[in-house]
N, CA, C and O atoms as CSV, one atom per row, in Angstrom:
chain,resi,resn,atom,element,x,y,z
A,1,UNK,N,N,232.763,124.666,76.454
A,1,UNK,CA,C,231.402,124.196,76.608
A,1,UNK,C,C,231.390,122.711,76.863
A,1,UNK,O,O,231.964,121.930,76.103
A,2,UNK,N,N,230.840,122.389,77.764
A,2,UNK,CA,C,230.462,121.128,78.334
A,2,UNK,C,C,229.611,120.344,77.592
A,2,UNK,O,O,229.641,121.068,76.597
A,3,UNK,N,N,228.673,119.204,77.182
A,3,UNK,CA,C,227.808,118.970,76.473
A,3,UNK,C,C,227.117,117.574,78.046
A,3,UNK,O,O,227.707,116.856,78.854
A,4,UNK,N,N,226.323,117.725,77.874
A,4,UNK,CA,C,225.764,116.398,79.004
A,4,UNK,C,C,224.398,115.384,78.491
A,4,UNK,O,O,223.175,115.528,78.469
A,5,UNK,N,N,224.967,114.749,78.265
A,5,UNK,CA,C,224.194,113.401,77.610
A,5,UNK,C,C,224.060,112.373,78.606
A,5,UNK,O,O,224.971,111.839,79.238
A,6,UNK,N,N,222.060,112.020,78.721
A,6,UNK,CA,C,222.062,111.637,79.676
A,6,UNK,C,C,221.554,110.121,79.119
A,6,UNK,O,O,220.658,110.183,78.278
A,7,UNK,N,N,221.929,109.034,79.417
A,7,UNK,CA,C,220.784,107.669,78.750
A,7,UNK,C,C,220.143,107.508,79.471
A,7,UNK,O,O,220.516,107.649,80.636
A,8,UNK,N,N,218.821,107.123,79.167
A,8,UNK,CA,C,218.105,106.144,79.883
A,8,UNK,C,C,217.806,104.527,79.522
A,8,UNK,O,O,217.420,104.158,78.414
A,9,UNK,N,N,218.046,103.667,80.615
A,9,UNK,CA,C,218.067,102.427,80.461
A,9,UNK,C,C,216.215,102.215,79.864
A,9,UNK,O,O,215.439,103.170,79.904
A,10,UNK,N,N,215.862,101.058,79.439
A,10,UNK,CA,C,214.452,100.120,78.781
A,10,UNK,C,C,213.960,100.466,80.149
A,10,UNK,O,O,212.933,101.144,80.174
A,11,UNK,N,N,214.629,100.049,81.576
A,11,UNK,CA,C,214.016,99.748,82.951
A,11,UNK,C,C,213.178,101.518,83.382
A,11,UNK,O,O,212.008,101.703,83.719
A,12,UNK,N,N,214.137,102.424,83.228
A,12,UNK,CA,C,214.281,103.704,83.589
A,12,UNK,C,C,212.620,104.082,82.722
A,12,UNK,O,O,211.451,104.068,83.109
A,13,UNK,N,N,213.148,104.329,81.691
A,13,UNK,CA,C,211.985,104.726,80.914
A,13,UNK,C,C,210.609,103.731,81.292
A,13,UNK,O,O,209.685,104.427,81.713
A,14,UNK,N,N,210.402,102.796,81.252
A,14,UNK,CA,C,209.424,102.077,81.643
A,14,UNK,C,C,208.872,102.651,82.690
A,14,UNK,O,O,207.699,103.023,82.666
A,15,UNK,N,N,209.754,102.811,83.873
A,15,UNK,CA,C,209.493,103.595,85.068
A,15,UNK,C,C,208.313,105.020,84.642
A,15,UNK,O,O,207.135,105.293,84.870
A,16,UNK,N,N,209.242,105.517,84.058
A,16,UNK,CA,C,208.975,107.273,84.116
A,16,UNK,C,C,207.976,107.050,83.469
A,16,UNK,O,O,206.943,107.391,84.046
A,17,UNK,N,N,207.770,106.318,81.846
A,17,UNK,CA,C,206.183,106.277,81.460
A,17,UNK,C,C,205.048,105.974,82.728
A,17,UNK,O,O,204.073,106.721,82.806
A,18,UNK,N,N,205.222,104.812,83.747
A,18,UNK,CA,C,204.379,104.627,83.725
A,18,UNK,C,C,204.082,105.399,85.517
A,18,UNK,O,O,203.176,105.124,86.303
A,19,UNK,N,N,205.003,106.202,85.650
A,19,UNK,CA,C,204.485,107.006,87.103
A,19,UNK,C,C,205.152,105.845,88.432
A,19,UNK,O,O,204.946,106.112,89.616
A,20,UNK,N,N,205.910,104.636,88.030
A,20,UNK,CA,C,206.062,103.972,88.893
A,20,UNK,C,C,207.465,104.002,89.381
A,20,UNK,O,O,208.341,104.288,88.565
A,21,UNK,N,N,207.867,103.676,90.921
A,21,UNK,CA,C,208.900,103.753,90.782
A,21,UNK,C,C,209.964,102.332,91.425
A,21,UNK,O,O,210.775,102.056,92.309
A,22,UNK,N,N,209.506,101.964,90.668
A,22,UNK,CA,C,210.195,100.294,90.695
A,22,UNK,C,C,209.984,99.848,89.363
A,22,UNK,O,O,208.966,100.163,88.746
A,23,UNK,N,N,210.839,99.165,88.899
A,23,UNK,CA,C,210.925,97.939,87.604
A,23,UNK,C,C,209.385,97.160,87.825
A,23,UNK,O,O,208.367,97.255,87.139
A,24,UNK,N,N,209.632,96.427,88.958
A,24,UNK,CA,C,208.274,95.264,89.037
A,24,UNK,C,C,207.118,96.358,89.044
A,24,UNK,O,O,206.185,96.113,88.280
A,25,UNK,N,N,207.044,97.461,89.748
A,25,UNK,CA,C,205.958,97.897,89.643
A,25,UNK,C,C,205.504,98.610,88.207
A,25,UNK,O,O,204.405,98.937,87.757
A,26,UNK,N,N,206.292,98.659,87.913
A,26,UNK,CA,C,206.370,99.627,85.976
A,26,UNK,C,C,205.710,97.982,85.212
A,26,UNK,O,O,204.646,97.655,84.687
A,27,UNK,N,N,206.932,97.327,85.503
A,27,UNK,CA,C,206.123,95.939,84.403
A,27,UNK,C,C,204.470,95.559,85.104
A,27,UNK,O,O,203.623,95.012,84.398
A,28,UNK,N,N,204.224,95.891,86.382
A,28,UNK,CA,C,202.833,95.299,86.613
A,28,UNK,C,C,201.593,96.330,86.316
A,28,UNK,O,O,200.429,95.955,86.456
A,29,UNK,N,N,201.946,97.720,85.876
A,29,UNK,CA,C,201.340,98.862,85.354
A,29,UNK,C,C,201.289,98.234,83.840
A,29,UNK,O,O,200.432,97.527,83.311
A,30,UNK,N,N,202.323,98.669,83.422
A,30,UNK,CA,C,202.517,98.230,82.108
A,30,UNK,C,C,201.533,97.058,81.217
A,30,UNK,O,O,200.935,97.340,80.179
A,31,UNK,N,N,201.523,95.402,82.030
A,31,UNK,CA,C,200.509,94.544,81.659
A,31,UNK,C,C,199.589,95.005,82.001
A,31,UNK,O,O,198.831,94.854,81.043
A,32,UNK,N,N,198.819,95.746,83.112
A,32,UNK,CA,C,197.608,96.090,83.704
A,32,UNK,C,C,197.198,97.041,82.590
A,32,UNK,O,O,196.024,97.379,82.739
A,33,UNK,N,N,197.849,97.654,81.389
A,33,UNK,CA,C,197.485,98.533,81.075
A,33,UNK,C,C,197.462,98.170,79.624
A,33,UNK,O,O,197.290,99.053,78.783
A,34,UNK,N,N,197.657,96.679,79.221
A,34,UNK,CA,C,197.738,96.138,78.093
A,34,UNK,C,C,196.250,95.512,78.608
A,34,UNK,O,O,195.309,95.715,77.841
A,35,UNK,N,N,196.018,94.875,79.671
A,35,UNK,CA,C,194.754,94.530,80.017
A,35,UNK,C,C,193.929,95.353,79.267
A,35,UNK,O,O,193.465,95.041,78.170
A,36,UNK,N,N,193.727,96.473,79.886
A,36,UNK,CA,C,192.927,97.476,79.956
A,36,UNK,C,C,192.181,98.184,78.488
A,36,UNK,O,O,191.075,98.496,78.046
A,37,UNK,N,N,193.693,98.178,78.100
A,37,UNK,CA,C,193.884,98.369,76.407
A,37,UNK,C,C,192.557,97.273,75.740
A,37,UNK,O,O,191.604,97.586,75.026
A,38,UNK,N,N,192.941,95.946,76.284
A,38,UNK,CA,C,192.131,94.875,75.604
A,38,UNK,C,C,190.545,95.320,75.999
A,38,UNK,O,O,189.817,95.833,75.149
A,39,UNK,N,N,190.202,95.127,77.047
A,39,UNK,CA,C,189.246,95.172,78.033
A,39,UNK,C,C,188.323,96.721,76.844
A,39,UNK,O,O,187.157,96.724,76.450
A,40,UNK,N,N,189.155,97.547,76.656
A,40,UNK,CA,C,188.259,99.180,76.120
A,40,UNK,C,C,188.380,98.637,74.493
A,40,UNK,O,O,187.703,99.345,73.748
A,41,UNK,N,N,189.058,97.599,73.840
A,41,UNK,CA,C,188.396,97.407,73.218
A,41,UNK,C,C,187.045,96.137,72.620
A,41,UNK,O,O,186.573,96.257,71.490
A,42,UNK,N,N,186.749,95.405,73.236
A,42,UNK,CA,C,185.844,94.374,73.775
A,42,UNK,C,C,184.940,95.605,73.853
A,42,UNK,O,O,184.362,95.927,72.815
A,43,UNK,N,N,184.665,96.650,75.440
A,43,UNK,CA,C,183.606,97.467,75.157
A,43,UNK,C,C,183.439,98.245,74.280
A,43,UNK,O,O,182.301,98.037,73.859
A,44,UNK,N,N,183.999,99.219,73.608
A,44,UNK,CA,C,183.614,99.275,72.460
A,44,UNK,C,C,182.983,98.652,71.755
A,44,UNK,O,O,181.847,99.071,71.533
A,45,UNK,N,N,183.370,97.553,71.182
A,45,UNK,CA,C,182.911,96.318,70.032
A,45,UNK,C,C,181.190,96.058,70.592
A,45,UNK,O,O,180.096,95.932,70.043
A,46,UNK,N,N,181.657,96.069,71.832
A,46,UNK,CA,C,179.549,95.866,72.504
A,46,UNK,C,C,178.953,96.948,71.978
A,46,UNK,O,O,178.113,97.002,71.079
A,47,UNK,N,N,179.700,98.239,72.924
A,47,UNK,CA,C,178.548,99.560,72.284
A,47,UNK,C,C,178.064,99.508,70.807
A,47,UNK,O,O,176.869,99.733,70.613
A,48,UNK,N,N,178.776,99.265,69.866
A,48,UNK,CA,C,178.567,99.216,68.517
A,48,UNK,C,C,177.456,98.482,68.221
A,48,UNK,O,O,176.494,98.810,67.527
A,49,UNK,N,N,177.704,97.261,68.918
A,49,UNK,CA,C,177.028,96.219,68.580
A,49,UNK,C,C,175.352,96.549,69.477
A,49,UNK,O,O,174.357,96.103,68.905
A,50,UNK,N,N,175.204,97.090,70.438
A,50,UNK,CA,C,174.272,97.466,70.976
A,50,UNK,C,C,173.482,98.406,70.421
A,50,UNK,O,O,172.252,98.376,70.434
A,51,UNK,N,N,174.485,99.649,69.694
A,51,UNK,CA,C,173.842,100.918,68.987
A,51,UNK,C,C,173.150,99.934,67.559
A,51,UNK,O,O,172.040,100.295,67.168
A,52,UNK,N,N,173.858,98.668,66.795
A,52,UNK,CA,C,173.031,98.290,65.848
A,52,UNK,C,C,171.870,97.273,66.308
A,52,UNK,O,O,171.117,96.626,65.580
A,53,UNK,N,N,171.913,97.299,67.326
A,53,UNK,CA,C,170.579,96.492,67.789
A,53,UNK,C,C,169.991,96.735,68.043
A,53,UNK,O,O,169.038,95.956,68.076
A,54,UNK,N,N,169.774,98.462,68.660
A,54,UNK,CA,C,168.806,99.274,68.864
A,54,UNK,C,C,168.518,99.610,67.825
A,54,UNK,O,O,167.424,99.226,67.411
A,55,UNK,N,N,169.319,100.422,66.995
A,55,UNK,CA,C,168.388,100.794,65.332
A,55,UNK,C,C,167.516,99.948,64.633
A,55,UNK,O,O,166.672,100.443,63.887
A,56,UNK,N,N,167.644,98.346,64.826
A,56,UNK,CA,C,166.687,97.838,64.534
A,56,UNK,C,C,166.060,97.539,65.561
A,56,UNK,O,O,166.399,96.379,65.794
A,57,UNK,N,N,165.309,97.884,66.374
A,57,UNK,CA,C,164.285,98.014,67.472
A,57,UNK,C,C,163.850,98.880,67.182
A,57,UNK,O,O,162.645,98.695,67.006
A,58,UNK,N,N,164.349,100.540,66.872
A,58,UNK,CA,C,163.437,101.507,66.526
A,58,UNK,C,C,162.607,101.391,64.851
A,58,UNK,O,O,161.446,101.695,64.575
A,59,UNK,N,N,163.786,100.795,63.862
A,59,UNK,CA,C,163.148,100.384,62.650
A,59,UNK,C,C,161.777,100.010,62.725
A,59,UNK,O,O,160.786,100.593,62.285
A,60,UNK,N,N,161.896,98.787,63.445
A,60,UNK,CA,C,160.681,98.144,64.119
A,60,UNK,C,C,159.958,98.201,64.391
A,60,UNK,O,O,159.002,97.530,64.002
A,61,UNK,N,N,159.944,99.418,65.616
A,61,UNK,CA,C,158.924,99.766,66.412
A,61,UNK,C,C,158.613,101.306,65.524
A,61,UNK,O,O,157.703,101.972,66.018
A,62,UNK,N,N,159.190,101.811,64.461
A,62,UNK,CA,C,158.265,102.612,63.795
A,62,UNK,C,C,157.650,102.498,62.589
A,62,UNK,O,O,157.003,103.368,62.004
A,63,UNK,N,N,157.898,101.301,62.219
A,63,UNK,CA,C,157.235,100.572,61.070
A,63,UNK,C,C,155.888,100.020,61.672
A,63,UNK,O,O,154.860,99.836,61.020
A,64,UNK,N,N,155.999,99.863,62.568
A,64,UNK,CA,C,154.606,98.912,63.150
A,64,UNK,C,C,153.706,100.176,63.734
A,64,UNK,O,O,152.561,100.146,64.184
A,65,UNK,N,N,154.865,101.609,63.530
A,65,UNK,CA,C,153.774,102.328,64.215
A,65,UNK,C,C,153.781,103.494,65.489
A,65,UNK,O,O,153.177,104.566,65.446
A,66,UNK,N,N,154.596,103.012,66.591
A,66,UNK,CA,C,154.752,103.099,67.035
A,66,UNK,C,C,156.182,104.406,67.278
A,66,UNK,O,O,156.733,104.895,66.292
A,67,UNK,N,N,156.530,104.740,68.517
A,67,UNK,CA,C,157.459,106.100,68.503
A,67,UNK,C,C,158.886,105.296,68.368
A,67,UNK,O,O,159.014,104.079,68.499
A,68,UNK,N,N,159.983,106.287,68.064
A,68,UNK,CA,C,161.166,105.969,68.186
A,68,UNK,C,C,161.419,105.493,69.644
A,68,UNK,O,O,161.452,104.263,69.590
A,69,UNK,N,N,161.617,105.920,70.951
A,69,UNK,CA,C,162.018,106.210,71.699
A,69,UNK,C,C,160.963,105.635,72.697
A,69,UNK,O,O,159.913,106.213,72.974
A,70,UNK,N,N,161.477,104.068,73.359
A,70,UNK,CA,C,160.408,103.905,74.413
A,70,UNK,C,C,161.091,104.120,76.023
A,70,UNK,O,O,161.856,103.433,76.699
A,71,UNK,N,N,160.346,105.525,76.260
A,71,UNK,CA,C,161.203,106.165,77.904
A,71,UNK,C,C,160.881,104.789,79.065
A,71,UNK,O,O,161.830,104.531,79.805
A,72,UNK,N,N,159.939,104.154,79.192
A,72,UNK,CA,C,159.972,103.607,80.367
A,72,UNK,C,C,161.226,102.337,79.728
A,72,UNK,O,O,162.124,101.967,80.485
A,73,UNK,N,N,161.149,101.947,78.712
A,73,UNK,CA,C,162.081,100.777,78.608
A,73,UNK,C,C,163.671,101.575,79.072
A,73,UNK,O,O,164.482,101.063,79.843
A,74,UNK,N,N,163.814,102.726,78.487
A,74,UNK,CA,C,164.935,103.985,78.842
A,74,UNK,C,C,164.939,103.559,80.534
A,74,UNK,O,O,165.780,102.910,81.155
A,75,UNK,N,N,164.199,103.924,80.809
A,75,UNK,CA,C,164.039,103.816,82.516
A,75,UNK,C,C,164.304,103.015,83.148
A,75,UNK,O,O,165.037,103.203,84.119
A,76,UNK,N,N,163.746,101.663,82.800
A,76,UNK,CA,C,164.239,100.411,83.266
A,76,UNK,C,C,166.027,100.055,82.971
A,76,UNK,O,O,166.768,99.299,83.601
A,77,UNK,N,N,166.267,100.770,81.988
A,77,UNK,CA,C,168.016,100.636,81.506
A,77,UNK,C,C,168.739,101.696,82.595
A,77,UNK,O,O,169.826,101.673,83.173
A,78,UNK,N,N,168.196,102.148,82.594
A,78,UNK,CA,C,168.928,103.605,83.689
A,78,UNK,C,C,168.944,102.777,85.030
A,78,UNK,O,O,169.998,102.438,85.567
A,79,UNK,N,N,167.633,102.461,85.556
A,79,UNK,CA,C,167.575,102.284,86.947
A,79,UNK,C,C,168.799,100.667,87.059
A,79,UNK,O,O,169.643,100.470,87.934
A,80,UNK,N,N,168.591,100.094,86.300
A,80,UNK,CA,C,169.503,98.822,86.093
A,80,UNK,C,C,171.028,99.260,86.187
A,80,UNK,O,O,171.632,98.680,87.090
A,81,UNK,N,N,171.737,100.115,85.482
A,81,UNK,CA,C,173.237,100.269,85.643
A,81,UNK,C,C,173.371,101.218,86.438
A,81,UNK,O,O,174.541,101.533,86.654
A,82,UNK,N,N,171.975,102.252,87.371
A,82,UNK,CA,C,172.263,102.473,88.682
A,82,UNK,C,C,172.301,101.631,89.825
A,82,UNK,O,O,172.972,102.051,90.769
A,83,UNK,N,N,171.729,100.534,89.950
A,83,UNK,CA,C,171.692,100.003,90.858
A,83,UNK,C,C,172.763,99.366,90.629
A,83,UNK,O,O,173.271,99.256,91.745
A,84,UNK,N,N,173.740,98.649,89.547
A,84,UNK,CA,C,174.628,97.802,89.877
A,84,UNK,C,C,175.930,98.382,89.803
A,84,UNK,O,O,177.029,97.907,90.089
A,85,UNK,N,N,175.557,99.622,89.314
A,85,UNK,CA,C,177.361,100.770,89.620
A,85,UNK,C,C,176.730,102.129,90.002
A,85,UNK,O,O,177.496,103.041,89.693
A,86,UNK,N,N,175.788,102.487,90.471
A,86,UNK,CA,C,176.146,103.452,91.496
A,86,UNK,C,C,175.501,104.604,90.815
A,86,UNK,O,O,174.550,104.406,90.058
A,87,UNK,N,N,175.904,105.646,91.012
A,87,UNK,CA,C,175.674,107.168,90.025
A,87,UNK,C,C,176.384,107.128,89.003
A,87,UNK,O,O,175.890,107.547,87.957
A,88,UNK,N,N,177.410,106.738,89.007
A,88,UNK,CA,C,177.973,106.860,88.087
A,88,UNK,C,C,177.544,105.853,86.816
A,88,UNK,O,O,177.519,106.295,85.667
A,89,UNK,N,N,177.223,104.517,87.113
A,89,UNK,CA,C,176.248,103.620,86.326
A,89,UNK,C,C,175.240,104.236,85.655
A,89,UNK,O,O,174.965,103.956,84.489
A,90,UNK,N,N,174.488,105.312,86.503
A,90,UNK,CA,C,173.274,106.062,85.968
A,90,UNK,C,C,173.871,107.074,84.805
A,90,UNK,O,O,173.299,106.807,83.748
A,91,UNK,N,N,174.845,108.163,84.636
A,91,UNK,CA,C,175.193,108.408,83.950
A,91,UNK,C,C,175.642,107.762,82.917
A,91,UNK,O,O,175.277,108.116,81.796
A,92,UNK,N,N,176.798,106.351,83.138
A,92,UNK,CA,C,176.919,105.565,81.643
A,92,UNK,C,C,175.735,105.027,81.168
A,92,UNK,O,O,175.738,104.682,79.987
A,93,UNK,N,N,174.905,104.903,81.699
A,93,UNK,CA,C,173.102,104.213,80.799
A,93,UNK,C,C,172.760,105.556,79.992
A,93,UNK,O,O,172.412,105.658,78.816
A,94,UNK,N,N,172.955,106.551,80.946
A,94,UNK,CA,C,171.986,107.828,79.921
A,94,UNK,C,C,173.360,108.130,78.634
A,94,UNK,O,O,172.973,108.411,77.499
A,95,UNK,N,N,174.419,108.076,78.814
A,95,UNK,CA,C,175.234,107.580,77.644
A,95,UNK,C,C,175.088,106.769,76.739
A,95,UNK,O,O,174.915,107.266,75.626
A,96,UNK,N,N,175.098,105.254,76.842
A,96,UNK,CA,C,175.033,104.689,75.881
A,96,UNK,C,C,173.116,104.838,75.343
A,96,UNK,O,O,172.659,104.447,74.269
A,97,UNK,N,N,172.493,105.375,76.251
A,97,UNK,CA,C,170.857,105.666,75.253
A,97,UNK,C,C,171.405,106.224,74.431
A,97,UNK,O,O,171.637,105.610,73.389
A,98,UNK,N,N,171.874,107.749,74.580
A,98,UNK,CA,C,172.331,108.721,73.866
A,98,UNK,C,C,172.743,107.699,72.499
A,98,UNK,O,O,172.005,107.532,71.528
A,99,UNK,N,N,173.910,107.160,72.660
A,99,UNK,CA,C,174.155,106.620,71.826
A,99,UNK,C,C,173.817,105.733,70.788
A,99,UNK,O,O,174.398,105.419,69.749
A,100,UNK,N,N,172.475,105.311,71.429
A,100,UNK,CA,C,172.092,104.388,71.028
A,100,UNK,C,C,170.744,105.202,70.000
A,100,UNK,O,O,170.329,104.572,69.027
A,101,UNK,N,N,170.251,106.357,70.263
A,101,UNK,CA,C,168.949,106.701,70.092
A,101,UNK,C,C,169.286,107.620,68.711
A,101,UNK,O,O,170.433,107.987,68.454
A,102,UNK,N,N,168.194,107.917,67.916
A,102,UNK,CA,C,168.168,108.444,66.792
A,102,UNK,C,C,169.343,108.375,65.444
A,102,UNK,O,O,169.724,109.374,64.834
A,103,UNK,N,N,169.716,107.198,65.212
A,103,UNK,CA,C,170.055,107.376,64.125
A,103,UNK,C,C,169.600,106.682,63.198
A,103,UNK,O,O,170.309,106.484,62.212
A,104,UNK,N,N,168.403,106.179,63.274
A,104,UNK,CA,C,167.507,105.688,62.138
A,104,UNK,C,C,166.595,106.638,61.632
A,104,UNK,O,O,165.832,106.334,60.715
């Protein structure tokens, strides 16, 4: 019986993680993807920070009276991250409402 042991070099593996097939192109995936890393968490930290800034807007606006949920202000948020990303903008607005709506 034969046994076959194969190594892979730091360079190799870097490669194969990252779908690339060059060194430079693996290390320029690699930072792009430490970016990215940073970048998703920054948004996050907003959404959060957005979902507690809305709960006190609805606090607010149902203490004084008024409904949870104001659709045209909804509307104006929708039509805003459609126009500056597209359809797909329109879907992340009706997301972060979602997110943002009823938990007070």
């Amino acid at each position: 019986m034969s046994s076959t042991t194969t190594t892979t070099t730091p360079a190799a593996a870097a490669q194969e993680g990252t779908g690339a097939r060059t060194g430079e192109a693996a290390d320029m995936i690699t930072d792009a993807r430490r970016r990215i890393d940073d970048l998703d968490g920054h948004i996050i930290g907003l959404v959060q920070e957005r979902i507690a800034v809305s709960e006190a807007i609805q606090r607010e606006r149902i203490a004084s009276g008024g409904r949870r949920v104001h659709l045209s202000r909804e509307m104006e948020i929708i039509n805003h991250y459609g126009d500056q990303l597209g359809r797909s903008g329109t879907v992340l607005a009706m997301t972060l409402l979602e997110l943002c709506r009823g938990r007070v």
